[in-house]
Structures are given as structure tokens and as C-alpha cells.
ZARO-63220 format. One record per residue (C-alpha): z, x, y. Coordinates in steps of 0.5 Angstrom, whole numbers. Layout:
N
+-------+-------+-------+
|    c3 |    c1 |    c2 |
+-------+-------+-------+
|     Z |     X |     Y |
...
+-------+-------+-------+
This chain:
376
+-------+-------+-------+
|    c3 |    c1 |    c2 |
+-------+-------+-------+
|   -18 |   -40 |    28 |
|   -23 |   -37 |    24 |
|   -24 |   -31 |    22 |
|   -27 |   -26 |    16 |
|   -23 |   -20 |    13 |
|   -27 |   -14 |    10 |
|   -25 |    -9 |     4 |
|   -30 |    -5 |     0 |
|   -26 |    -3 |    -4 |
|   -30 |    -4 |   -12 |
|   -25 |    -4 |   -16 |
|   -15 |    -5 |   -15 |
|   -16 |    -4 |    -7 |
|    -9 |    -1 |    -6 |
|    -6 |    -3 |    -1 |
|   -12 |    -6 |     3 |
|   -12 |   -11 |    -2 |
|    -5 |   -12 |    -2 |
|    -5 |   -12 |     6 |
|   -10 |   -17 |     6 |
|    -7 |   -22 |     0 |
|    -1 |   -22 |     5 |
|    -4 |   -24 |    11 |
|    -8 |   -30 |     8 |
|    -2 |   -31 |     4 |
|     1 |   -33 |    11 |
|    -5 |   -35 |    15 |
|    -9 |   -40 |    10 |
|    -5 |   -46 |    12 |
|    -7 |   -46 |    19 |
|   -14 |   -42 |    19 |
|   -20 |   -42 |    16 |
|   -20 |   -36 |    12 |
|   -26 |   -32 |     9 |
|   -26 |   -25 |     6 |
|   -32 |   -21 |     4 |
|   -31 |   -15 |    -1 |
|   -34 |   -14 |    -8 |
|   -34 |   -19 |   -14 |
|   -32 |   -13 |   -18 |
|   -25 |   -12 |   -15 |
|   -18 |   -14 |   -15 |
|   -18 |   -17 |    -8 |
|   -24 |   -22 |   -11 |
|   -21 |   -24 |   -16 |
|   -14 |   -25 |   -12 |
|   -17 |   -28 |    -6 |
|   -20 |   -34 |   -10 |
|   -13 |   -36 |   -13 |
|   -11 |   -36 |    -5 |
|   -11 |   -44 |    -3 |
|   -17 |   -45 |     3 |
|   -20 |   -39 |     2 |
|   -28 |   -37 |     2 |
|   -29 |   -31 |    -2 |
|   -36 |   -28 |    -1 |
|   -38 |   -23 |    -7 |
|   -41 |   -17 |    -1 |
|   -41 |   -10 |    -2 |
|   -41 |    -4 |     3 |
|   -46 |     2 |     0 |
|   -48 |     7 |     4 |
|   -54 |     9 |     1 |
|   -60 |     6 |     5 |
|   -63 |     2 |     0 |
|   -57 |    -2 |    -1 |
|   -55 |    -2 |     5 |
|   -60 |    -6 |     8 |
|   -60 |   -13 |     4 |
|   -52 |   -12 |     5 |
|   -53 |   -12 |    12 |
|   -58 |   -18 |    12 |
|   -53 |   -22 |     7 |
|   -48 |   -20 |    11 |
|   -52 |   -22 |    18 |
|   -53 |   -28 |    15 |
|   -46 |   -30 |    14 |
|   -44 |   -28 |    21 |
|   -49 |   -32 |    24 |
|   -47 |   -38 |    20 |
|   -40 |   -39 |    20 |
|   -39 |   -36 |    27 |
|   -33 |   -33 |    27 |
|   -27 |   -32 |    31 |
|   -24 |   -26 |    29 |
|   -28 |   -20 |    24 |
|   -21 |   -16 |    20 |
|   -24 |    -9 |    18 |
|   -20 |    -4 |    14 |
|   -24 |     2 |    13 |
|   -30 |     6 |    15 |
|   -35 |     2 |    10 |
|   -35 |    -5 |    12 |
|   -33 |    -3 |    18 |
|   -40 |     0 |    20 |
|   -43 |    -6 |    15 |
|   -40 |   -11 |    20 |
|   -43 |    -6 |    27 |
|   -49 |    -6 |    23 |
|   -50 |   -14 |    23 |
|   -47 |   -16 |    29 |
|   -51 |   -12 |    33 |
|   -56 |   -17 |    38 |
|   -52 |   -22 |    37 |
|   -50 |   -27 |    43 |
|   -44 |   -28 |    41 |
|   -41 |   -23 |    36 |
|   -34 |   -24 |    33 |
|   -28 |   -20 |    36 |
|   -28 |   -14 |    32 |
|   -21 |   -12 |    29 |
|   -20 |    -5 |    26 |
|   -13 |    -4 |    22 |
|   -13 |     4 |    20 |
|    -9 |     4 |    13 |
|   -10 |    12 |    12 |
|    -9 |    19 |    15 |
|   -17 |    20 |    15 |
|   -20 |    23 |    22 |
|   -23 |    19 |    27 |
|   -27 |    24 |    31 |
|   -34 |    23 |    28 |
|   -39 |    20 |    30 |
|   -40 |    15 |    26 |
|   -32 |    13 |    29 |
|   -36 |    14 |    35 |
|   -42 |     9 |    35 |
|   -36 |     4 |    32 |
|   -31 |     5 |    38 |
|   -37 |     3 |    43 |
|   -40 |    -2 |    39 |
|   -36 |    -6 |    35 |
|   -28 |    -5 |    35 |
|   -24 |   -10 |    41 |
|   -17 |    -8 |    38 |
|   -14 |    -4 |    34 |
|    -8 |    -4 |    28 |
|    -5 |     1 |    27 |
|    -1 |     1 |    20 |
|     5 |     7 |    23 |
|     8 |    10 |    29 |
|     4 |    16 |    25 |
|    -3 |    13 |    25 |
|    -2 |    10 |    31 |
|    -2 |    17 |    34 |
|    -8 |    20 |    30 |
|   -11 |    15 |    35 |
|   -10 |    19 |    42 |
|   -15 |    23 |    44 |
|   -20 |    21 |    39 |
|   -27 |    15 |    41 |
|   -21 |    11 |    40 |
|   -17 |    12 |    45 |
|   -18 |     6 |    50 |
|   -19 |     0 |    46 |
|   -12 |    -3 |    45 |
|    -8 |    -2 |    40 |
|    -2 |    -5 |    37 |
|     3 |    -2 |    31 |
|     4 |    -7 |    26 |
|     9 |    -4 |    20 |
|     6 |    -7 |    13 |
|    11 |   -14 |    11 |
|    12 |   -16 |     4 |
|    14 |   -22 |     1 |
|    23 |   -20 |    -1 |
|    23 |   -26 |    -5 |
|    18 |   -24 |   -10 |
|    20 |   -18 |    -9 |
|    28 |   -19 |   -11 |
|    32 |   -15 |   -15 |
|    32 |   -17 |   -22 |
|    38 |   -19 |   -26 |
|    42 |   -16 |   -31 |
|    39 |   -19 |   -36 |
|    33 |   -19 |   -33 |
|    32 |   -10 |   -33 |
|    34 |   -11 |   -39 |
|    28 |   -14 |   -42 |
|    24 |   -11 |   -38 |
|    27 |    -4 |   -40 |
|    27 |    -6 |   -47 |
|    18 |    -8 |   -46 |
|    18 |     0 |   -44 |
|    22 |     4 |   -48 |
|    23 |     0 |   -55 |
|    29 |     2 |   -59 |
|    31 |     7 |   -54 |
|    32 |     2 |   -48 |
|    39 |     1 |   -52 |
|    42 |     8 |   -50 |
|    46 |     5 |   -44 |
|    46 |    12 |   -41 |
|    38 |    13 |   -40 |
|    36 |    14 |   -32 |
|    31 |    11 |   -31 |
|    25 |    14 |   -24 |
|    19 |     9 |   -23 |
|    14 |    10 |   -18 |
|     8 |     5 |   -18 |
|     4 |     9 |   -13 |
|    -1 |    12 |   -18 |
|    -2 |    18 |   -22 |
|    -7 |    22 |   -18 |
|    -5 |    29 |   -16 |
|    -4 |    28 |    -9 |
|     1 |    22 |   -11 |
|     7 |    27 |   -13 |
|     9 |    25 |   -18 |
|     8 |    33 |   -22 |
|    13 |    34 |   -18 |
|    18 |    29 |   -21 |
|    17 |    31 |   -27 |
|    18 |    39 |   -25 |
|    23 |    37 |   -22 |
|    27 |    34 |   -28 |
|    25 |    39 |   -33 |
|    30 |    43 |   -28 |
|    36 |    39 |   -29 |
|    42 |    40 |   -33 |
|    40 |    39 |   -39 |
|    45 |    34 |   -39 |
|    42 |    30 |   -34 |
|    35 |    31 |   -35 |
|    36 |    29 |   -43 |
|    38 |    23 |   -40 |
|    32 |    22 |   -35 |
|    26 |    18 |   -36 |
|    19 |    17 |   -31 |
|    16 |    11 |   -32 |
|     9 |    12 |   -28 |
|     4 |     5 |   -26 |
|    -3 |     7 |   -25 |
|    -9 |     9 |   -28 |
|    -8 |    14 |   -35 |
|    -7 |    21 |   -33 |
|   -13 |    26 |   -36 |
|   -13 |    31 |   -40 |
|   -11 |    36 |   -35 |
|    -5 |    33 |   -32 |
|    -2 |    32 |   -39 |
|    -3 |    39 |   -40 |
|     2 |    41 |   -34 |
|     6 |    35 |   -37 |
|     6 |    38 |   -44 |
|     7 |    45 |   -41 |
|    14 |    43 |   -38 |
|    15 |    41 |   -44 |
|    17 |    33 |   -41 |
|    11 |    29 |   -46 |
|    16 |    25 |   -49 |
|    20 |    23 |   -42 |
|    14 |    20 |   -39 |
|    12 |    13 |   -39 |
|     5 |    10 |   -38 |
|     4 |     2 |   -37 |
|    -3 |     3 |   -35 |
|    -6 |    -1 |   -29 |
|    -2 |    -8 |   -28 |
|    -3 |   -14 |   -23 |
|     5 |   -14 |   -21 |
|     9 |    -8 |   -21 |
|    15 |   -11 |   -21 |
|    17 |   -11 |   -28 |
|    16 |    -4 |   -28 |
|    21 |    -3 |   -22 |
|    26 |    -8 |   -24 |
|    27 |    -4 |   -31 |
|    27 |     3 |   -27 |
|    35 |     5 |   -23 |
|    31 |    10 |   -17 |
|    25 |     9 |   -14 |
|    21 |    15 |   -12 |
|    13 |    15 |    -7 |
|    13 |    22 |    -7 |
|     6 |    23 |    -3 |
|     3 |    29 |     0 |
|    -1 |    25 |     5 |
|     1 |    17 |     7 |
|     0 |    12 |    12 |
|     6 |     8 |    10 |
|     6 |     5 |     3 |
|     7 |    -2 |     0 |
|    10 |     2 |    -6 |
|    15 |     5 |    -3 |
|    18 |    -2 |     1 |
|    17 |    -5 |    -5 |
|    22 |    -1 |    -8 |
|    27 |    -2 |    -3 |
|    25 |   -10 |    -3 |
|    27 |   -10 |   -11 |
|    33 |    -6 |    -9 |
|    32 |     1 |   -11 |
|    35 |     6 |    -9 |
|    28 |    10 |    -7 |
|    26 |    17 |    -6 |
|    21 |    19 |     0 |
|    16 |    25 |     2 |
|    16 |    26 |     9 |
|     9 |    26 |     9 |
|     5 |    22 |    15 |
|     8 |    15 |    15 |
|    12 |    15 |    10 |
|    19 |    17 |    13 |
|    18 |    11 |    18 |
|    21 |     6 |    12 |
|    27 |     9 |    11 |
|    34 |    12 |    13 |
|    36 |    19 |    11 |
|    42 |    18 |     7 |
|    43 |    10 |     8 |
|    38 |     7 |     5 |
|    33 |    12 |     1 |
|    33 |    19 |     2 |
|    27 |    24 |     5 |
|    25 |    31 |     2 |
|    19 |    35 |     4 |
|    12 |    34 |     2 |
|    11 |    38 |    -6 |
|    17 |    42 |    -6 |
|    20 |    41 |   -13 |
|    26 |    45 |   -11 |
|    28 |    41 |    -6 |
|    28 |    34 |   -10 |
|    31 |    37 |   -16 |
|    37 |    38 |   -11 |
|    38 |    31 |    -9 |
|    37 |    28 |   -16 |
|    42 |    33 |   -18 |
|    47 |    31 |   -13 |
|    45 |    23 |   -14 |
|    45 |    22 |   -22 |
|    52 |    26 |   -21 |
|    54 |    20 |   -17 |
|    53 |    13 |   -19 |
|    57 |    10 |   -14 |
|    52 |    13 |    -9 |
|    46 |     9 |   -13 |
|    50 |     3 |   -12 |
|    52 |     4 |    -5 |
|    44 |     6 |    -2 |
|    41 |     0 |    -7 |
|    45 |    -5 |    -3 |
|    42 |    -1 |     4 |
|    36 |    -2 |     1 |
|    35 |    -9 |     0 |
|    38 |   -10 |     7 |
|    33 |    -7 |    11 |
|    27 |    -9 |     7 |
|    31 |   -16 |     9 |
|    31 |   -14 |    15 |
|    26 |   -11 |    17 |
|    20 |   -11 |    11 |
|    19 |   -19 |    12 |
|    12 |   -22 |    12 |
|    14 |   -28 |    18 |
|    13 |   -21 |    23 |
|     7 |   -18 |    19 |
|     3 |   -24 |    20 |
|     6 |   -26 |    28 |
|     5 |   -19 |    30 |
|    -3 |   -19 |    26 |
|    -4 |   -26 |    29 |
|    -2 |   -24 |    36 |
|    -7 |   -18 |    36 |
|   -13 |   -24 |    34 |
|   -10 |   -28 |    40 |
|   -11 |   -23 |    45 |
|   -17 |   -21 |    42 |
|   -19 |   -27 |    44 |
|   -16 |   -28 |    50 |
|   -12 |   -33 |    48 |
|    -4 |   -34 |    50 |
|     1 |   -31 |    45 |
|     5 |   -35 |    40 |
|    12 |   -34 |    42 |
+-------+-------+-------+
């Protein structure tokens, strides 16, 4: 099978970019795989590093004068490699890949996967509905159903929860977290009774991690002197310093900056957190439970679909600081139930967060795009 996947992503992607990495991870041996995206971004870059792989340099703009030679660049590589299968991730390269495809005689199979809770009522969705969608990928039982009633609602649909690689997401050892606790907080990694709490979800507001932060700040002073929030992403302007400052938590936060690989970062922490106001699902939170972390949840979207309340993570509502500050209280105050759900949390992401599915699942939906049998 020959297939394209799109991304428009210019700089990290997130988790469209990690999404596709999996799936060329896994379909490469036995496909010819290329991937359309911006020279500037990470999925570029890591793309190239994928054995069998094409990687085109192709922007998505929206403005027309950009749009257009896009368009014709992108024609052209349609034309030239008939492709079997088309993979889109977002509206962007989505109405690029309609745009070129249109008049062909023999247009690719278009797969779009909807990583996001954005609405798909526009008409934009409208014309990509009619025109240029066979099947569908859903990311979550909450996406899935943002799909109902929309342009959408009669092309096929298959919900297919994002895979991880658990081997290279695999709990660290002893003296591994501690070399690693050791590279974040220097001298001070020595005091055996810090807690440490990691998110690598980023730092923008909708993220929520300023609730962790208050959250902590409300403590016992007992435990929130023992606390420390490492926090991966992007550095936080001036404003967000100013709510960490008035909190008077400056000196409990830690900024690693951007990173390539996470992992590092989360096998230093003891509890993990993705406390999101709004999400599809997230890599973030199930690479927390793959490394073994006990691993906190907002309710938004379909973030709850990761994880079994009291077993092995736990739920709390979207921006309520009060609430998660109740549940880490009752955590930190029990480090027998920290051990007990890290053990449930790497189970289920052995169980259940496996990349063999993800990609038998995906390859499935290209099949009976094509009308092919399904592998078994």
C-alpha cells in the first residue's frame, strides 16, 4: 500500500506528530510510506530519521497567495506517486489535499483523523465531507461523537485510541530516576522526601497546570514544602510567572523547556498530571501511565477515557483547584496507594495502549477504504 499522511503543523505538531511517527514506525517495514509537512517542523525532522520513508518539505497557508503554488506542488506529488491512501490530521491540509485532488480520475482514498474537539459544522467541513473524506478516524469515544449530526455523519467512522511504544515508554529504574531527578533539581535532588509532579502537556493556560500550582500552594505546609512541579513545554511569559509568583510557588516550579523525549522528565517525577480544560484524548496522559505513573486527569473530553477512577489514575473536574487539592492531600498522605496505582498504571497501558492494535486498527480503516479484505 502506498499512502501519504499530511500535517501542518510548522514547528513541535504535539500529538499529530507523534501520532503519525507511531503509525510510520509501524507501517514503514511493509509500505511505502511518505509524509507531507513543513521542512520547520519536528515531524520533519523526525520523519527523516523513519527507515523507507519520503519526507516532502509542504506547507498548508491559508492566504491565497501561498495557497496556490501549495495546491500545485502538492497536485503534482499526487499525480506522480499515485497514492493509495491519503492520511489528513487537520482542517489545513485537509482542504490543501481536497483542493489538489479535485478533477483527478483517480483520487487517493482520503483518510481524515480528528485529533481535537474543534466543531465540524462549518462549511469548510461541508465542502471536505462531500469532496474529499472516504473514512474517518476518530481519536475517542468523545470525538467520535462530536460527529453525529454534522456534514459528517454518513462516511464511516472507526474509533481507534491513540498506541504508544510501553517498551520505550517503561518505568526507570531506581537509580535511573535518580540521575534524572538529580539533571532537574541539582543539590536538592538529595532530600529523599520531595514529591516530585510532572506534566509534559505544556504550559498554555488551557493545559492546567495553574491549577496544580494552586492547588499545591493550598496544602498542609507539610506536604506543599515537600512538593515540586516540573513542567516540559514551551517557557511561561511574564504573565503566567506573575500568577506563579502570587502564589508564592516560584521556587517550587521546574522549567525543562521543549524536549524531544519526555521521558526523562517523567521518570524523575512520582505523580503525573494532564489536567486539561479541553482534549481529545492525549499521548501525555498515556505516556505517563506507559512510565508508571500514578497519573491525575481532568474530565475534559476524552481524557477520561484513559483511565479508571481510584485503580489506576484518578478523574477530577475541569479547573477546580479545590478539588484536586483534596485528592492530592489524600495521595501524598498515603504512599502505599502511590505504589498500588503505579503497578495498575502500567498495566493498562500494557494492556491496552500497545502500538500493534493502533496500527492493525489504522491499516484496517485504509483497507476497507479500498475495499480490500481486513487483515485478521
Amino acid at each position: 500500500m502506498k499512502i501519504l499522511f499530511t500535517n501542518f503543523h510548522k514547528r513541535n505538531g504535539g500529538g499529530h506528530a507523534t501520532y503519525i511517527l507511531n503509525l510510520l514506525g509501524q507501517l514503514a517495514p511493509e509500505h511505502e510510506c511518505f509524509v507531507a509537512t513543513p521542512g520547520t517542523s519536528r515531524l520533519y525532522r523526525f520523519a527523516q530519521a523513519v527507515p523507507n520513508v519520503r519526507v516532502i518539505d509542504q506547507s498548508f497557508n491559508s492566504r491565497i497567495g501561498k495557497l496556490l503554488p501549495e495546491i500545485k506542488q502538492l497536485r503534482k506529488l499526487i499525480q506522480q506517486e499515485h497514492f493509495d491512501i491519503i492520511h489528513v490530521n487537520a482542517s489545513a491540509d485537509h482542504r490543501h489535499v481536497m483542493l489538489a485532488c479535485l478533477g483527478l480520475r483517480h483520487r487517493p482514498k482520503i483518510i481524515f483523523t480528528k485529533h481535537n474537539d474543534h466543531p465540524v459544522g462549518s462549511f469548510g467541513h461541508t465542502l471536505r465531507a462531500k469532496l474529499a473524506t472516504d473514512r474517518i478516524i476518530a481519536v475517542s469515544r468523545f470525538v467520535a461523537d462530536m460527529f453525529k449530526n454534522s456534514p459528517y455523519a454518513a462516511i464511516p467512522l472507526d474509533m481507534i485510541h491513540h498506541g504508544i511504544d510501553t517498551w520505550y515508554f517503561a518505568p526507570a529504574s531506581a537509580r535511573h530516576k535518580q540521575q534524572c531527578r538529580q539533571a532537574l533539581l541539582g543539590n536538592e535532588a538529595a532530600n529523599t522526601g520531595l514529591i516530585l509532579l510532572g506534566s509534559t502537556g505544556g504550559t498554555d493556560y488551557e493545559k492546567g497546570w495553574l491549577e496544580m500550582v494552586q492547588a499545591v500552594s493550598q496544602l498542609p505546609e507539610h506536604l506543599k514544602n515537600r512538593c515540586r512541579i516540573i513542567m516540559a513545554g514551551d517557557p511561561p511569559n511574564e504573565e503566567k510567572m506573575n500568577r506563579v509568583k502570587a502564589l508564592g510557588m516560584e521556587q517550587q516550579l521546574v522549567f525543562p523547556g521543549l524536549v524531544d523525549d519526555v521521558r526523562d522528565i517523567l521518570a524523575a517525577c512520582d505523580l503525573g498530571f494532564v489536567l486539561s480544560h479541553k482534549e481529545a484524548l492525549s499521548f501525555a496522559c498515556r505516556e505517563s501511565m506507559a512510565l508508571g505513573l500514578p497519573t491525575i486527569a481532568s474530565n475534559a473530553g476524552g481524557l477520561p477515557e484513559n483511565i479508571q477512577h481510584g485503580k489506576d489514575g484518578w478523574i477530577v473536574p475541569t479547573k477546580d483547584p479545590q478539588a484536586l487539592q483534596t485528592l492530592l492531600q489524600e495521595i501524598l498522605d498515603n504512599p502505599a496507594l502511590l505504589h498500588e496505582v503505579s503497578m495498575a498504571s502500567r498495566q493498562t497501558a500494557e494492556q491496552h495502549f500497545n502500538l500493534d492494535t493502533f496500527a492493525h486498527k489504522t491499516l484496517n480503516t485504509y483497507r476497507q477504504a479500498l475495499g480490500l479484505t481486513l487483515a485478521p
